[in-house]
NUROVEX-940092 format. One line per 10 residues: number of its first residue (from 0); their letters; for each residue x, y, z of C-alpha. Coordinates in pm, 1 decimal. Each point is the difference from the previous one (the first is absolute). Layout:
// residues N
NUM	a	X/Y/Z  ...;
END
This chain:
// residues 563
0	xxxxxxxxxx	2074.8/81.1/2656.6  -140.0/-280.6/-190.5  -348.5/-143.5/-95.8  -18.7/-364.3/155.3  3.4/-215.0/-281.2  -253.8/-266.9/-65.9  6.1/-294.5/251.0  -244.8/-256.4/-238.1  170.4/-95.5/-267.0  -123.4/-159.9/-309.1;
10	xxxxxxxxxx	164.9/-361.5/-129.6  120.2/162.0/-251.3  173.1/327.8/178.9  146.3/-236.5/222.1  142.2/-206.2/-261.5  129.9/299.0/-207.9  192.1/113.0/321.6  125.7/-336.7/66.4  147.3/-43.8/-345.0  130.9/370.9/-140.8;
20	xxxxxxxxxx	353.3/-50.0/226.0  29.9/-292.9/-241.6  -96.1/165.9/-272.1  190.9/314.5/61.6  336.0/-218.2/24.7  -60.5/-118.0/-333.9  -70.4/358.1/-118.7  303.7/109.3/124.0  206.4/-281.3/-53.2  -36.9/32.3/-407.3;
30	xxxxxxxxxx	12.1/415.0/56.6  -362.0/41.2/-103.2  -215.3/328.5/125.9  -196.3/-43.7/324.4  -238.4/295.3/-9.9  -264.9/-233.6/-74.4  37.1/-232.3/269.3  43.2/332.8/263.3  -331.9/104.8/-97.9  -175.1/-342.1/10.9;
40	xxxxxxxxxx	167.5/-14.9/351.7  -133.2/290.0/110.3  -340.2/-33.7/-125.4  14.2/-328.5/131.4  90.5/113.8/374.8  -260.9/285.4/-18.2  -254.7/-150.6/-192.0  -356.4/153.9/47.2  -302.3/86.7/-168.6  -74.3/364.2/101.8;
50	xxxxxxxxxx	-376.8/77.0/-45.3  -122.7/353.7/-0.7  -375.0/87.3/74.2  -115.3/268.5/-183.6  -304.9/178.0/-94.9  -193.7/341.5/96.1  95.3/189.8/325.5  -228.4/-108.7/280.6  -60.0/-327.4/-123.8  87.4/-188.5/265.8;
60	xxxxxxxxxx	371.4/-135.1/-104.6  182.8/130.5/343.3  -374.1/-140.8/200.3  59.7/-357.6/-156.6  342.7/-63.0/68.3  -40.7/131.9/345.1  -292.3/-256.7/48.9  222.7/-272.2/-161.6  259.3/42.9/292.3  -194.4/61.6/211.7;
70	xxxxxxxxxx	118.9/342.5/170.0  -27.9/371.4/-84.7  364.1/72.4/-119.1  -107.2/189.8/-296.2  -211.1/339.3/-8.7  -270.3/-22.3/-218.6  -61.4/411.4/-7.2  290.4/83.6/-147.9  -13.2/251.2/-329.9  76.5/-175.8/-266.0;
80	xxxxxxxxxx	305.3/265.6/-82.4  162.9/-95.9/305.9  11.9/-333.5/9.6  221.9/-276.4/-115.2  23.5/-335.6/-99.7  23.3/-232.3/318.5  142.7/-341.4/-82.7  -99.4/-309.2/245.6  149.5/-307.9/25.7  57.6/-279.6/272.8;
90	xxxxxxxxxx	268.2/-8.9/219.6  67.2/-144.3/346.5  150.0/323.7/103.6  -192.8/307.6/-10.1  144.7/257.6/-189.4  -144.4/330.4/-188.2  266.3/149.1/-276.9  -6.6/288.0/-191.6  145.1/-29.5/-345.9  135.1/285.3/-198.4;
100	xxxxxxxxxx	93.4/-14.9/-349.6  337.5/52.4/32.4  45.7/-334.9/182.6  2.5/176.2/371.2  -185.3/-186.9/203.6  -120.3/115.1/386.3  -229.4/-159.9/259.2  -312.5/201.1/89.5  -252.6/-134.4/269.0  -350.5/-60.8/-7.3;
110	xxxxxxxxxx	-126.3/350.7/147.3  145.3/187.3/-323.4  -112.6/-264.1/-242.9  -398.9/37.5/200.5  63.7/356.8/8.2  139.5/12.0/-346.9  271.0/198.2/110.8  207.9/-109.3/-364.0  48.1/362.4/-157.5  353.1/-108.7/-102.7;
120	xxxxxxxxxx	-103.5/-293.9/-182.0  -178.6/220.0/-288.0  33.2/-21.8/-270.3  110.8/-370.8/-48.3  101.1/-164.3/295.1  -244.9/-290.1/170.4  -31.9/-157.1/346.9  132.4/-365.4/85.1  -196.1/-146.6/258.8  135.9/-341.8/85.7;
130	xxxxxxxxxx	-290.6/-159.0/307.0  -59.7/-287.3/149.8  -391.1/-56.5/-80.7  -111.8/-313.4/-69.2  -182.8/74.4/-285.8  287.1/115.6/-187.4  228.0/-333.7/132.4  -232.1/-181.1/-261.1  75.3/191.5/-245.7  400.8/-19.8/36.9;
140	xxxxxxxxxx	65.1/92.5/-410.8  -210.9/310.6/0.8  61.2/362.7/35.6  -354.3/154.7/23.6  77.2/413.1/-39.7  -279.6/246.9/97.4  13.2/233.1/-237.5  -161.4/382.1/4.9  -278.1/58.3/-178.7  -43.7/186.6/-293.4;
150	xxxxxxxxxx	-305.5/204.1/-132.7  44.6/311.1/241.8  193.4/158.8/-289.3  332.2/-152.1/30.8  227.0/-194.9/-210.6  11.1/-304.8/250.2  -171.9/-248.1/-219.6  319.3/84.8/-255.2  273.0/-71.4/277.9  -186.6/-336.5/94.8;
160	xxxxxxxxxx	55.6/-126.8/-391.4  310.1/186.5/-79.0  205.8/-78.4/348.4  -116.2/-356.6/85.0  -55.1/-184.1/-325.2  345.1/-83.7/-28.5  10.9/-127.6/357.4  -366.2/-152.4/-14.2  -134.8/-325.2/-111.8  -327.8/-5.5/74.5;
170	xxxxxxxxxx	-315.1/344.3/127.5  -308.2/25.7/210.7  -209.2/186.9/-119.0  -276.9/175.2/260.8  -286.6/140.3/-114.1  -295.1/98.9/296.4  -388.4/-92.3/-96.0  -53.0/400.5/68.5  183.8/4.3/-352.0  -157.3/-270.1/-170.9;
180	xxxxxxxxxx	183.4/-5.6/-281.2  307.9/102.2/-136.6  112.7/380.9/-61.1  235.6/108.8/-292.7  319.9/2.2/232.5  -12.6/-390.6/70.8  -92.5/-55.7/-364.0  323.3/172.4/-69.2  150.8/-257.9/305.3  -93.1/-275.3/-165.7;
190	xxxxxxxxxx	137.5/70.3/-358.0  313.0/38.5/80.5  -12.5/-298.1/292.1  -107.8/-213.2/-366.3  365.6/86.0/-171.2  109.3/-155.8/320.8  -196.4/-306.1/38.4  -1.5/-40.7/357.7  -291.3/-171.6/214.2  -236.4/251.6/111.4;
200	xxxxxxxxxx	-242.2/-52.1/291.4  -323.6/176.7/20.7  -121.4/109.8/323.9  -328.5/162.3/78.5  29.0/187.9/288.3  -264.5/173.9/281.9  -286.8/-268.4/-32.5  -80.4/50.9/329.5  -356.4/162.3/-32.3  -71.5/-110.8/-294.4;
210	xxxxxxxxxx	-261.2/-275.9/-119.6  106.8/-285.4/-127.7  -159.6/78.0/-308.5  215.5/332.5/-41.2  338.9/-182.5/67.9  -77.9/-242.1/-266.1  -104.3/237.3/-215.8  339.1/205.6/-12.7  175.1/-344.8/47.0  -128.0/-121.5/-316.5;
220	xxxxxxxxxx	86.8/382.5/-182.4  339.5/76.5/94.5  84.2/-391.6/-59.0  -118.7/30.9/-330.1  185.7/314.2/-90.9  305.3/-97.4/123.9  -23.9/-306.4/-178.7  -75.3/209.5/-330.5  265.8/251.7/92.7  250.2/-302.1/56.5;
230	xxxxxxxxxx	-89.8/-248.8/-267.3  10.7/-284.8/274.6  -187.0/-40.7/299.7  123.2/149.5/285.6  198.8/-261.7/303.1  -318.3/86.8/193.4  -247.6/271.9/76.0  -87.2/-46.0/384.1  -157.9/158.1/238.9  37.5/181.2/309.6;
240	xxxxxxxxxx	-138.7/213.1/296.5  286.2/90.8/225.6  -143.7/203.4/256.3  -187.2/-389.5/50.1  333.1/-151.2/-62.6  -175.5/-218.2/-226.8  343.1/-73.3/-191.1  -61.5/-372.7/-140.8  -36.2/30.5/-329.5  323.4/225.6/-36.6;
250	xxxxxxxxxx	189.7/-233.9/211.5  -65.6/-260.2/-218.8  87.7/194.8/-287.8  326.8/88.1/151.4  41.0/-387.2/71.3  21.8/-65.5/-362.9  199.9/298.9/-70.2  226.1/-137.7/215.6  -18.9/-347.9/-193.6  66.9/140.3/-299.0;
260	xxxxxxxxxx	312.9/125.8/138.9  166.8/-269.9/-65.0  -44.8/14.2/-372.9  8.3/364.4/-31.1  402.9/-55.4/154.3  51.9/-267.2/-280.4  -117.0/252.1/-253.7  184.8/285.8/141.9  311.8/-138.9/102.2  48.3/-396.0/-64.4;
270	xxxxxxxxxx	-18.6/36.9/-390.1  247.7/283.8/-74.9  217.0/-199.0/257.1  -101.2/-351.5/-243.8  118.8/201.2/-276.5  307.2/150.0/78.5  137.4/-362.5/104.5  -115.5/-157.1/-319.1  219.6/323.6/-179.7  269.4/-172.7/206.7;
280	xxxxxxxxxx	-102.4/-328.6/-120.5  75.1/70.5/-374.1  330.9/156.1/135.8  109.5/-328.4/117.9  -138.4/-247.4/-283.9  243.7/241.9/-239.3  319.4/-134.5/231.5  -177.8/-359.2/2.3  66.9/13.9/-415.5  -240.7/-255.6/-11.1;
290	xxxxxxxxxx	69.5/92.9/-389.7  345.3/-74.7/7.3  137.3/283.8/-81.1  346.9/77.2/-148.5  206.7/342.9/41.6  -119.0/55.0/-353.3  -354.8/-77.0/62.9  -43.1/186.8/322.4  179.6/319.7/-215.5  -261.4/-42.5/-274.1;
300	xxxxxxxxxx	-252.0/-44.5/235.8  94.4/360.2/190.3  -18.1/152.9/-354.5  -372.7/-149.4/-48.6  -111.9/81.9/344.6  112.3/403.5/-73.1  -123.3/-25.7/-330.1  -327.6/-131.8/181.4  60.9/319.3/253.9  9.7/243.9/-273.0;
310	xxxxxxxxxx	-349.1/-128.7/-194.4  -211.3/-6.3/282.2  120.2/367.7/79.2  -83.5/22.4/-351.2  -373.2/-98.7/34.0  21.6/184.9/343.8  49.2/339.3/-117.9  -227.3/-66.7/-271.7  -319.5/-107.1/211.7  113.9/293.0/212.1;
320	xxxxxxxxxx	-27.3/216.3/-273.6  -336.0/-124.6/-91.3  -123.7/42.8/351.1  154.1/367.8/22.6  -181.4/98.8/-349.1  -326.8/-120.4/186.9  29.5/199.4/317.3  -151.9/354.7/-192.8  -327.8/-206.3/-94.2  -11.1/-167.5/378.5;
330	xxxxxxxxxx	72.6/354.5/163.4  -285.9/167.0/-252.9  -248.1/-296.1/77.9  78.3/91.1/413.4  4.2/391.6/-42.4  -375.7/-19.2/-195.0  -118.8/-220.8/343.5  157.7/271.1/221.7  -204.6/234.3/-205.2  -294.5/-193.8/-39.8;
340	xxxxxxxxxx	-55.4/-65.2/414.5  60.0/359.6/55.7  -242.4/85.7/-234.4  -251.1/-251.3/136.2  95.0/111.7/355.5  -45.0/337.3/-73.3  -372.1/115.6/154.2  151.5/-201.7/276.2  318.6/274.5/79.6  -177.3/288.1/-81.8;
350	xxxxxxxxxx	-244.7/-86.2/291.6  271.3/-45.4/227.9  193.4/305.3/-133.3  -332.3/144.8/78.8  -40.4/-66.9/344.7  304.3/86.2/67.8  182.4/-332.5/2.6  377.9/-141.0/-56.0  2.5/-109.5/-333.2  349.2/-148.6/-11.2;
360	xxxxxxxxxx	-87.7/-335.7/173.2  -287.0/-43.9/-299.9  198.9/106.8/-284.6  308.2/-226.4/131.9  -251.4/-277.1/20.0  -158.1/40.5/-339.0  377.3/59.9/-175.2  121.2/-298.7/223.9  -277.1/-240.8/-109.5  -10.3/94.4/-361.6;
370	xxxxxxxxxx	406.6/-50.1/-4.2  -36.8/-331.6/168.1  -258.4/-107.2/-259.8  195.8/91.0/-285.1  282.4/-137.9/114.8  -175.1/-343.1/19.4  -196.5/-1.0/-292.6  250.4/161.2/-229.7  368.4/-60.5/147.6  10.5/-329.0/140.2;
380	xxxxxxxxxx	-122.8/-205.5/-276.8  265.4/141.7/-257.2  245.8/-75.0/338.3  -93.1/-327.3/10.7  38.9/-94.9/-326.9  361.8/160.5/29.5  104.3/-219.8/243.9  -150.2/-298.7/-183.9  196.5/65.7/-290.1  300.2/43.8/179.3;
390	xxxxxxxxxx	-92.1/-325.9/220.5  -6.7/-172.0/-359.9  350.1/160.9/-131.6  209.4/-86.6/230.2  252.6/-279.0/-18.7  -129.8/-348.8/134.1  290.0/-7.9/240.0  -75.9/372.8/203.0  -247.9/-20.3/276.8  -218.5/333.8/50.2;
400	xxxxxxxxxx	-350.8/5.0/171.0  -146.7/288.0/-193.6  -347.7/-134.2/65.3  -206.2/366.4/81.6  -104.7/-155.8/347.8  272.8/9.1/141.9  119.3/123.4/307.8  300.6/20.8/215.4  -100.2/91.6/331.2  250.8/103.2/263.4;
410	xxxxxxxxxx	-89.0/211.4/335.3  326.4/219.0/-20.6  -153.2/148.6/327.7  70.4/-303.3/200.4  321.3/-29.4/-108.3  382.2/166.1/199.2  10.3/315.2/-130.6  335.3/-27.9/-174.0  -137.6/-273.6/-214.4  -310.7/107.0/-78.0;
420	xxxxxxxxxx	126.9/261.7/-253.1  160.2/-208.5/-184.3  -284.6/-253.5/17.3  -230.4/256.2/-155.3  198.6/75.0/-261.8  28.9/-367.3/-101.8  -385.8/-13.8/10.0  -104.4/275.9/-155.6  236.5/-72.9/-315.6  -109.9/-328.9/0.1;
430	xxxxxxxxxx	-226.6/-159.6/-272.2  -290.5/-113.2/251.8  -46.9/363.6/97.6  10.5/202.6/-323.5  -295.3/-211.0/-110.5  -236.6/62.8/271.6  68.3/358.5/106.1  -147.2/259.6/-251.6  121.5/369.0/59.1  -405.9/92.0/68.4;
440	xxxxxxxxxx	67.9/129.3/339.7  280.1/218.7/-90.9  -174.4/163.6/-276.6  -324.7/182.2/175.7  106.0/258.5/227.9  286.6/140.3/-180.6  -302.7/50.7/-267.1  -227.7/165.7/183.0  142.5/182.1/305.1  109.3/329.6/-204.1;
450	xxxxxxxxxx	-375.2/28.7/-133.4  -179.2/-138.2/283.0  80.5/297.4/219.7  -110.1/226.9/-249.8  -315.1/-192.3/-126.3  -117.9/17.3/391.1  95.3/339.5/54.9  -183.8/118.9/-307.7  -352.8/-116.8/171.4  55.9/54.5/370.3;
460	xxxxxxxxxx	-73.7/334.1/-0.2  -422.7/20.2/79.2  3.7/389.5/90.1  -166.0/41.8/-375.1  -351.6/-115.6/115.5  -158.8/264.0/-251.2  55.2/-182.5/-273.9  -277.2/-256.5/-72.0  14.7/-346.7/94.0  -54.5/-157.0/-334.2;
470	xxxxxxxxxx	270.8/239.4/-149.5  228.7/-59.9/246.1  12.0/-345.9/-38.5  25.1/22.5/-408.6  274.8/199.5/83.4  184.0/-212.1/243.3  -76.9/-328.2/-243.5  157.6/202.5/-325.9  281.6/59.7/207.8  94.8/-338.6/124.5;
480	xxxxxxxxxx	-104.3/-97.4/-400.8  286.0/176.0/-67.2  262.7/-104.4/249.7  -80.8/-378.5/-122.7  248.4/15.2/-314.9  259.0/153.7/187.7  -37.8/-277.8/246.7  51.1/-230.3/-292.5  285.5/186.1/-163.3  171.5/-62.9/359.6;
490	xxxxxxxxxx	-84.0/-358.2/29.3  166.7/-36.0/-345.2  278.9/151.6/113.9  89.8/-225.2/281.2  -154.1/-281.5/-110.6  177.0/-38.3/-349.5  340.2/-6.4/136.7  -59.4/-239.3/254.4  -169.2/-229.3/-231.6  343.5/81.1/-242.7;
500	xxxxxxxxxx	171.9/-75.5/297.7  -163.7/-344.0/139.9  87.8/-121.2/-360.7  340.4/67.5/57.8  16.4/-154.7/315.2  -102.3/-308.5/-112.5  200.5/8.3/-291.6  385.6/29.5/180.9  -155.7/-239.6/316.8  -40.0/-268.3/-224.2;
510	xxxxxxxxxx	251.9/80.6/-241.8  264.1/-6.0/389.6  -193.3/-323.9/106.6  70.9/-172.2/-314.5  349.5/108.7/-53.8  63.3/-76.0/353.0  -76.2/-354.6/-45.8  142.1/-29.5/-368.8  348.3/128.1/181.5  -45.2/-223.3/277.7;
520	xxxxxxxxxx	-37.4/-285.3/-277.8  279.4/112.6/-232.5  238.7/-69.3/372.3  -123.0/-330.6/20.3  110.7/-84.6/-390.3  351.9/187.1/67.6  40.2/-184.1/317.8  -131.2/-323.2/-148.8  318.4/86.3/-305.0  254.0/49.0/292.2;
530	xxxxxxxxxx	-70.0/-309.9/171.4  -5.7/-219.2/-297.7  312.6/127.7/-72.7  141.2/-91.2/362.2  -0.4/-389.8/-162.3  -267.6/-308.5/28.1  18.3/-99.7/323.6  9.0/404.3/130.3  -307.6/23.1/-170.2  -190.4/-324.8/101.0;
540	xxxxxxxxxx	103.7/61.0/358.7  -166.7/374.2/-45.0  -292.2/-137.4/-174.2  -130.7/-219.1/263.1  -10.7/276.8/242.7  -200.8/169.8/-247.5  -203.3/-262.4/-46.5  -49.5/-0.9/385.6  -73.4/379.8/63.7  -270.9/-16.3/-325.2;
550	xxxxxxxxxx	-144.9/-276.6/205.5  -23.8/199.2/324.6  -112.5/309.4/-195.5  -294.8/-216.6/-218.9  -77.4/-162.6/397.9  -29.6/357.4/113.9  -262.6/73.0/-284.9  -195.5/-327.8/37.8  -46.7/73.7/370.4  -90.3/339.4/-64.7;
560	xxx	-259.5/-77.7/-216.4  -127.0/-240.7/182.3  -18.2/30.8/337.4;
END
């Protein structure tokens, strides 16, 4: 069972789809890979722009969307560590899915979704519901997802970053006027939605009952953070009162969402697509030998182009090096802010290991936030300037997008099960997606879990109520003193390899994506050497067909860019 695919296409979807069976024959015709082209296929038949709304639980995220269709499909009562991501889109035909990890997909019906009757969806599975509202039929490119809350002392907020920011391109972001301002999990949210630059649209929620004065008033604050938080304004920060299904503003807002659509598909999927035709481009003006190239030349030439191979490996594996001998100074600088917000958050834990309370949602958060942080400030700039060096090294006559932006976007989900494997494998070693995903989300729980446990155990017990207040508290707040460098030891434990580790990645992707295309050049000079060698006319008659596929390939590119 399959998603319905989107019926609105843009100009330039349509023309990709209209012109990869010509490109594909020319792919194939000169015995050149097609993995690129299957995923740009793909991503163009499935193209959408999924849009979680997150924030606190009970701030009104399931409420809103119900009001946007219009009916009561979703429960908006539901604990927030039962429920699971619901995905709505448009369709014609009715349909409600649920989606398991694995691939297995299985049709549910709108009493279990209501009566969130999903237990075998935990812990990562998510509910496709494909209706025919009106609302949504104007919004044909977008996927909006209602996601659970988080702030009732689970890990939600983690699985809403970790899970759908390689399958999102843009967030909402719902925060009610009861909260009037933002807490420490969505600050956490919106650092690591920064390392993804998506478009992120504010919406404050429950103004019903309130004075206009008080909804401007938290209007203007949470803008203004976010915007801080972000370093750009936010798309929008709108408001609404659902239960008065006073939606305008966010439908607007979603109206130029759904306008930037267009460009976010050029970004996403039109420009790696741009790039591995002009790659095939180069491969063709080697068998023009616009040079006029002899046997000898094109041998000399081969020697050059491997002796170009071998120096920029050279200068690779020395900036690598460089980058690898700065990773203990970048861990150290992240470690001392995982330290220092612990510290600072400390009277905080020790009153909720006081009363009682969970702490592992607020030392996740505070680890989570501080790793995110560091990670910015300290890891991405020496990343960046990695990639610029290597952007600057390598031979004028490669074509790799190493620009940090970037981003391949592919929903695997949408996709027949026996290709969508192979898909992910192709995306996930890919260039576009090693620069964008950071291994944050991986790296909290395994941290803390072992300690957690123990660090909430070690307060839960109240039966000592002859021991003074003041004293018991000293004595709870030395103790969770003490747990805070073995909470750093761990991070450094995990962390430091996966840093080690992202470096490495990086390293043999671009080190494969440049010898790919080197090898794939190299054929075109040894084919070029057989065909001169076939005699004059041979070789004239073969040229002007190469001449004509380069011209089909450089119309492909021109159109492309733009349509």
């Amino acid at each position: 069972m399959q998603s319905s695919t989107t019926t609105t296409l843009f100009p330039q979807q349509q023309q990709v789809l209209n012109q990869l069976p010509e490109i594909q024959g020319l792919l194939e015709k000169y015995q050149r890979s097609q993995d690129g082209l299957t995923i740009a296929e793909n991503s163009t038949r499935h193209f959408i722009v999924r849009v979680p709304l997150i924030g606190k639980f009970s701030s009104g995220k399931s409420t809103i969307l119900n009001a946007l269709i219009g009916e009561n499909i979703f429960a908006t009562n539901v604990d927030p560590e039962t429920a699971v991501p619901a995905e709505l889109s448009y369709s014609a035909e009715e349909s409600f899915i649920a989606c398991y990890p694995d691939g297995k997909r299985v049709g549910v019906t709108r009493d279990e979704i209501k009566n969130n009757q999903l237990s075998s969806l935990h812990p990562n599975g998510w509910i496709e519901a494909n209706l025919s509202s009106s609302e949504l039929a104007t919004l044909p490119h977008l996927r909006l997802v209602d996601f659970p809350g988080w702030g009732s002392g689970n890990n939600k907020h983690g699985q809403a970053i970790d899970n759908y920011s390689p399958r999102s391109l843009a967030y909402c972001l719902v925060v009610s006027t009861g909260e009037g301002t933002l807490n420490e999990t969505t600050h956490v949210a919106l650092n690591e939605l920064k390392l993804h630059n998506m478009p992120v649209i504010v919406i404050i929620s429950k103004c019903d009952g309130k004075t206009a004065t008080e909804i401007d008033s938290v209007t203007q604050q949470v803008g203004s953070e976010v915007e801080k938080l972000l370093g750009t304004p936010p798309l929008a920060v709108v408001k609404v009162s659902a239960r008065k299904h006073d939606l305008a503003e966010l439908k607007s807002a979603l109206a130029t969402l759904e306008q930037q659509a267009e460009a976010l598909f050029e970004q996403n999927v039109v420009k790696p697509l741009v790039l591995e035709l002009k790659a095939f481009a180069q491969f063709l003006h080697i068998l023009i030998n616009k040079d006029d190239l002899t046997s000898e030349a094109i041998a000399a030439e081969r020697i050059n182009k491997a002796q170009e191979m071998q120096d920029f490996n050279r200068k690779l594996a020395d900036d690598t090096q460089l980058l690898e001998a700065s990773l203990p100074k970048v861990l150290s600088a992240i470690l001392r802010q995982v330290q220092d917000r612990l510290t600072e958050q400390l009277d905080s834990l020790t009153n909720q290991a006081e009363a009682g309370q969970n702490l592992n949602s607020s030392i996740e958060y505070i680890v989570r936030l501080a790793v995110t942080q560091g990670i910015r400030d300290e890891f991405d700039p020496k990343i960046q300037r990695y990639f610029d060096q290597i952007s600057s090294d390598l031979p004028q006559d490669l074509q790799l997008d190493l620009s940090f932006s970037s981003s391949r976007q592919i929903n695997t989900d949408d996709i027949d099960n026996n290709q969508g494997d192979n898909l992910k494998k192709l995306t996930l070693s890919g260039i576009g997606f090693l620069l964008t995903k950071h291994p944050i989300g991986v790296v909290i729980m395994p941290i803390l879990m072992p300690i957690l446990a123990e660090l909430f155990n070690l307060f839960r017990n109240k039966a000592d109520r002859e021991i003074e207040a003041a004293q018991r508290r000293e004595s709870i707040r030395q103790s969770i003193l003490g747990k805070i460098p073995y909470i750093v030891s761990n991070t450094d434990a995990v962390l430091s390899p996966l840093l080690t580790q992202y470096v490495e990645n990086a390293q043999r992707s671009i080190v494969q994506a440049v010898e790919g295309q080197r090898a794939a050049l190299d054929a075109a000079l040894i084919e070029l050497d057989e065909k001169l060698k076939e005699g004059k006319a041979a070789y004239a008659a073969a040229q002007q067909q190469y001449q004509a596929d380069q011209q089909v390939i450089q119309a492909n590119i021109t159109l492309f860019e733009n349509v």
